[in-house]
Every structure is written in C-alpha cells, then in structure tokens.
C-alpha positions in Angstrom: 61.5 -61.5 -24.5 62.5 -63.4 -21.3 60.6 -64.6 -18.3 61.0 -61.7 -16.0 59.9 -58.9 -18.6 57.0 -61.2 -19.8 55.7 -61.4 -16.2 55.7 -58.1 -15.9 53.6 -57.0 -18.5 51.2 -59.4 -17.5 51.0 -57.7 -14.1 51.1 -54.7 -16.3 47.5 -55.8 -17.7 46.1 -57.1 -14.7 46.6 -53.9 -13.0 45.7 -51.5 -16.4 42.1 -53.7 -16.1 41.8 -53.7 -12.9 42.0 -49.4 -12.8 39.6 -49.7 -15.8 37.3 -51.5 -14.0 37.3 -49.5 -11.2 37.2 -46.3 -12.8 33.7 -48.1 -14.8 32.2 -48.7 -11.1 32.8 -44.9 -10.0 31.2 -43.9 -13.5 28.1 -46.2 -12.6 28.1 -44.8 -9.2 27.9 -41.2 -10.3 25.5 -42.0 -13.0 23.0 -44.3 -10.7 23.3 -41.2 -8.0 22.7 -38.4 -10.7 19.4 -40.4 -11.6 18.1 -40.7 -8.0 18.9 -36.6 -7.2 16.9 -36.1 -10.8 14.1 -38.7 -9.7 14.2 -37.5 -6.4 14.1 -33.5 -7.9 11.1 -35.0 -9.9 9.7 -36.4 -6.8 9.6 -33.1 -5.0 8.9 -30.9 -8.3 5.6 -33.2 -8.8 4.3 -33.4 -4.8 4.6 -29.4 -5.0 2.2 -29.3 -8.0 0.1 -31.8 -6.8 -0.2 -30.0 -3.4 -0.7 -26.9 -5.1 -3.5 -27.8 -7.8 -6.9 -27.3 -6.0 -5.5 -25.0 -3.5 -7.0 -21.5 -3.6 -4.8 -18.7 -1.6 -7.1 -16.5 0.7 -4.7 -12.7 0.8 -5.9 -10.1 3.6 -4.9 -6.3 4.0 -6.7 -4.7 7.0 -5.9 -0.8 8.0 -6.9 0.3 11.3 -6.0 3.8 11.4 -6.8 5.7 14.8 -4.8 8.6 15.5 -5.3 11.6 13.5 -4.0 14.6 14.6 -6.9 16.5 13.2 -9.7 14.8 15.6 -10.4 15.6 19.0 -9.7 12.0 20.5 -8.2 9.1 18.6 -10.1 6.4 17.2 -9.3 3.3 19.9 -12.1 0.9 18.2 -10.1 1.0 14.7 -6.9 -0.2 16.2 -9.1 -2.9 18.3 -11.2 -4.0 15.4 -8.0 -4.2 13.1 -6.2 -6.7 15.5 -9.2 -8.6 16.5 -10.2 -9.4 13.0 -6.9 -10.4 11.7 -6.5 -13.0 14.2 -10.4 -14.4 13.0 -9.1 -14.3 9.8 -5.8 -16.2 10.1 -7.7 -18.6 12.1 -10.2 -18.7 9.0 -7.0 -19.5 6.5 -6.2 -15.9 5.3 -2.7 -14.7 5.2 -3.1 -11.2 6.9 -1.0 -8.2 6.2 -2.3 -5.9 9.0 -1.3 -2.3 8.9 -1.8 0.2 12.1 -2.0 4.2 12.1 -1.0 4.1 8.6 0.4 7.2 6.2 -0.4 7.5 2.9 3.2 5.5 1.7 2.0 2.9 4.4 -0.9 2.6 2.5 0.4 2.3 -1.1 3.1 0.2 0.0 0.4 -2.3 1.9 -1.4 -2.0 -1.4 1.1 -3.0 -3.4 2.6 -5.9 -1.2 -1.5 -6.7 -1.5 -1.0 -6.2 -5.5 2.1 -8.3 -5.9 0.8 -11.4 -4.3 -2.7 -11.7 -5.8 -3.5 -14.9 -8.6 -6.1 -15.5 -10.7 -7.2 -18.2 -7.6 -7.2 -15.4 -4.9 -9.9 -14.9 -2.5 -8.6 -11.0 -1.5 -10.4 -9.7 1.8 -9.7 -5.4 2.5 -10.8 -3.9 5.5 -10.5 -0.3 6.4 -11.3 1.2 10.0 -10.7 4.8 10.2 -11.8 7.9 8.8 -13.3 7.9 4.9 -14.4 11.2 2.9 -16.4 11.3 -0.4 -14.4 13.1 -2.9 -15.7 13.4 -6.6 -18.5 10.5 -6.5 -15.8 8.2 -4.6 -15.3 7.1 -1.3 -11.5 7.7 0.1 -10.1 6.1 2.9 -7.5 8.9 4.9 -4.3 8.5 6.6 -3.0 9.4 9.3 -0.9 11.4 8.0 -3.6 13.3 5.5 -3.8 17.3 5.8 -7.1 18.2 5.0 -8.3 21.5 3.7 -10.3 21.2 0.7 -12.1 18.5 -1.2 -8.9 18.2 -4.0 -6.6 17.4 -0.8 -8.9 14.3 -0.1 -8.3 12.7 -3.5 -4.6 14.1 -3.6 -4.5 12.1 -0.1 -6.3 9.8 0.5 -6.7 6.3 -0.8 -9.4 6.0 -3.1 -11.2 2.0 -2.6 -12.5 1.5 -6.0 -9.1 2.0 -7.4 -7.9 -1.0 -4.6 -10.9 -2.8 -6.4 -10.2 -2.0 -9.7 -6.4 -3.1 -9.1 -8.0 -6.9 -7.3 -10.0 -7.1 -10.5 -7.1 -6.2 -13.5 -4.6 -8.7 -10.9 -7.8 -11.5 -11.8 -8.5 -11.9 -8.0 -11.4 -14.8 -8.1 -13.2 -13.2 -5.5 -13.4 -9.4 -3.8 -14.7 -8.9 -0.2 -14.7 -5.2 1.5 -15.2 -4.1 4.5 -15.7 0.0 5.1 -15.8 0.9 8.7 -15.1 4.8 7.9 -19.1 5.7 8.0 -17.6 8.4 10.8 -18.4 12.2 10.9 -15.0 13.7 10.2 -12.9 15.9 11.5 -12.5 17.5 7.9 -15.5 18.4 7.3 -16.0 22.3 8.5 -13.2 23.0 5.8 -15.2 22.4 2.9 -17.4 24.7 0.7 -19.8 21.8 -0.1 -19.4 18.8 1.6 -21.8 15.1 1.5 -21.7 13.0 4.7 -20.7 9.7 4.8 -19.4 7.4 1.7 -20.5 7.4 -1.9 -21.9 4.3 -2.8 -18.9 2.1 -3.5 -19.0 0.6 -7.1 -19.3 -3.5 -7.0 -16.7 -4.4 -10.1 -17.5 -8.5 -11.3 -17.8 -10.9 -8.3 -17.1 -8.8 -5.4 -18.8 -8.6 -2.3 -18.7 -5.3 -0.6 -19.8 -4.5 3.7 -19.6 -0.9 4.6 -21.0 0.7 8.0 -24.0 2.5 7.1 -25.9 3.3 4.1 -24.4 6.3 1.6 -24.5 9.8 2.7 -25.0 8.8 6.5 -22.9 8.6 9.0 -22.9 6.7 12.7 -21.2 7.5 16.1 -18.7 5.3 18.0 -20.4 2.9 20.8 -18.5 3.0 23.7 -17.4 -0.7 23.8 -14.2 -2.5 22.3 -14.8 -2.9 18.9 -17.1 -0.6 16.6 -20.8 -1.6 16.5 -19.8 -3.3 12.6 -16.9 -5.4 13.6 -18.5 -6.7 16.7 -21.2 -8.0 15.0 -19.4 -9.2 12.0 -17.1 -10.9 14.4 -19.9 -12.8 15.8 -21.2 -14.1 12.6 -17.9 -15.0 11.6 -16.5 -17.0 15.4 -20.3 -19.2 14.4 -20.4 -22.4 14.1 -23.3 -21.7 11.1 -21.2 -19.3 9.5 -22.1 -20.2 5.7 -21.4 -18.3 2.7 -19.5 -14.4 2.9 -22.8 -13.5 1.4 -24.5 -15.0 4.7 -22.4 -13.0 7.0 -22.6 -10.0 5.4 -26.2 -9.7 5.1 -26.4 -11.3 8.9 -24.3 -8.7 10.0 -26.6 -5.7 8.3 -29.8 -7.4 9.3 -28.7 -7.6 13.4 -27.3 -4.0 13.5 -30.3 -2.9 12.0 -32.8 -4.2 14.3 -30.5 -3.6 17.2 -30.4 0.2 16.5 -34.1 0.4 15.3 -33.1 1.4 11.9 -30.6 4.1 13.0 -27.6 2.2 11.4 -28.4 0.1 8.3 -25.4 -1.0 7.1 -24.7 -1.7 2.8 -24.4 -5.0 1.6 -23.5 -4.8 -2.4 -22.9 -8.0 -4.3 -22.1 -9.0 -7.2 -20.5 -12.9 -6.4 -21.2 -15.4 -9.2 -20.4 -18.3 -7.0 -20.2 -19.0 -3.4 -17.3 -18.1 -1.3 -16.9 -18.6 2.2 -14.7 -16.8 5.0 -13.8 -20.7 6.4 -11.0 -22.2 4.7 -13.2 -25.5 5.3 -15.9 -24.4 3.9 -14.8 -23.4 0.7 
C-alpha cells in the first residue's frame, strides 16, 4: 500500500466516524424530545385529573312550553320563567340545556342529551313550565305538539316525570332537584270521562328534592306579571345573598307563596336528600 491510498482510507475513517457520530447526536435528539412530548403528555394527562378530582358537574334541562294550540291564549310566563331561570342557573354553575315550545321528540331528545351526560357526581336540576295532566297515578308534562282526547293520549304523549327521575336515579345522578310549574287548569280537560285536577303526587326516588306549584289535585291561575307566581319567588330566594341549602330555597319559596296568597297556593316540597346540596356552585 503506498502513501496516497493509505491517506485516503484514513480520511475514509475520519469521515465514516464522523457520520457515526452524527447520526448518534440525531438519535439522542429524537430520543431526549420523545421523552419531553411523553413527560410533557404526562404533565397535561395528570393536571386534567387533578383538576377534575373534587369537581362535581351541576347538568340542567328546563322546558318552557307556551303555545298550545288547544288553549285559548298561550302561556307567556313559561317562556319567561324558562329563560330567566337558566340564566340564574348558569350564573349559579349549571350547564343549562334550555328547550322552548317543545314537541314530544324535543322532549325525548332533551331528555336524552340530559341522560347521556349525567355521572355518578351529577347534581341534575329539571324544570318544566307548561301544561301537566295526571294520567294513571302519574303526573305528565305535555307538549306542544300533544293531541288530547282521552286519558290514554296523555300517557301515549306526554312525558311522564318520574320516568325522567327514575332515568337520573339508574344514570347514579348524586343528587335530583325538580321543579313542576304545570299546576294549570288545562285545556284537556272537558274531554275526559273522569278526570283529577292538578298533579299526582310526584314520587321522591333516593336523594331527590322535588318543588312543584301547588299541592296535588289543585290547580292555580296565572298572575298577570312576568314570570309565574312559583318562579318569581323561587328566583328571589335563589338571586339572595343567604341562599343556603336547595332544601332552604325550596321550602322558602313554599312558605312566602303561601302567606302571600293566604293559603290559596301552597306549593309541595318533597325531599328525600341525604346530604346537603346547594344551588351555588360556591356553596357546595
């Protein structure tokens, strides 16, 4: 071998090592980047859980349904009371899913979108304003869409609320609040052969907390102001600075319509909570 070829395989080495030692700093690179993505991913994964531990999610559905074609003037307070309390109750920390002049899909769709969401943490709030019928020992709320001739069309279609209770309770909702503004005299009601005013006394499934307009079997007319006699009040209780426990505002709520109205309108707390929940996101 002379002394040209013998320098070139020296520069034939140096330049081999010199590609294998760069090719060994782009293999750290990628390897010292993959570990800060996955430390990073670990990072994020762990803040998520962290923020999420603790954190109980507060789920809404309110119905306002006001025009029926069956009644001789719509229902303007639903509509009103519907919009007035889902803005309280965003402001309180629910996500609302507010549904106006409803059908009966509208109503099993909302109900499902309700269904979907709810964990075993869940505070789950329903509020109906509109017309409700008593149909078979259980109270219905109606669409707008319902056609009305006989006691069978009310369960055919309308919306029965224990079974939106019964579906909170299998979804393991940690609490139940309803509120049952539908204590109206109905349009319905000449059609049938035997009919019962008002509501049938809503069944209270474990830790639920239940608010409807008057008492079972009564029924209460319209005020003439913006919101119904109920959701004014209740929205008074709830704006408070002393708002305390659901429990509180229900039974505040019951306690000033029935003085205001002498005992005409005594509306129906049930409750069967086993700890305290509170409409403030603050306060529990």
């Amino acid at each position: 071998m002379n002394v040209r070829q013998l320098d070139i395989s020296r520069r034939s080495i140096a330049l081999a090592a010199a590609l294998i030692g760069t090719v060994s700093l782009a293999i750290g690179a990628h390897a010292a980047l993959n570990m800060r993505a996955l430390d990073a991913a670990k990072a994020v994964t762990t803040d998520q859980v962290a923020g999420s531990v603790g954190q109980t999610s507060r789920l809404a559905l309110v119905i306002g349904n006001g025009h029926y074609p069956d009644a001789n003037a719509p229902l303007t307070q639903s509509i009103n009371d519907a919009r007035a309390l889902s803005s309280t109750l965003r402001k309180n920390g629910f996500d609302v899913d507010m549904v106006e002049d409803a059908s009966k899909d509208d109503m099993v769709r909302a109900v499902n979108r309700l269904k979907s969401r709810i964990k075993r943490d869940t505070v789950v709030m329903l509020f109906f304003g509109g017309y409700g019928v008593q149909a078979g020992r259980e109270s219905y709320m109606l669409p707008v869409d319902a056609v009305i001739w006989k006691e069978s069309d009310v369960r055919r279609q309308g919306v029965s609320i224990e079974s939106v209770l019964d579906m909170m309770k299998q979804q393991g909702a940690k609490a139940k609040l309803v509120v049952v503004d539908a204590s109206r005299r109905n349009p319905y009601e000449r059609r049938f052969r035997s009919y019962s005013h008002g509501l049938a006394p809503i069944g209270t499934p474990d830790n639920a907390l239940i608010l409807s307009s008057a008492s079972p079997g009564k029924v209460v007319d319209d005020g003439k102001g913006e919101h119904s006699t109920l959701v004014s009040e209740l929205l008074n209780n709830l704006n408070s600075q002393s708002q305390g426990s659901a429990e509180s505002v229900f039974n505040k709520t019951r306690v000033a319509i029935s003085r205001a109205s002498e005992g005409d309108q005594v509306p129906t707390v049930s409750s069967s909570l086993l700890e305290d929940v509170s409409f403030n996101e603050a306060g529990g």
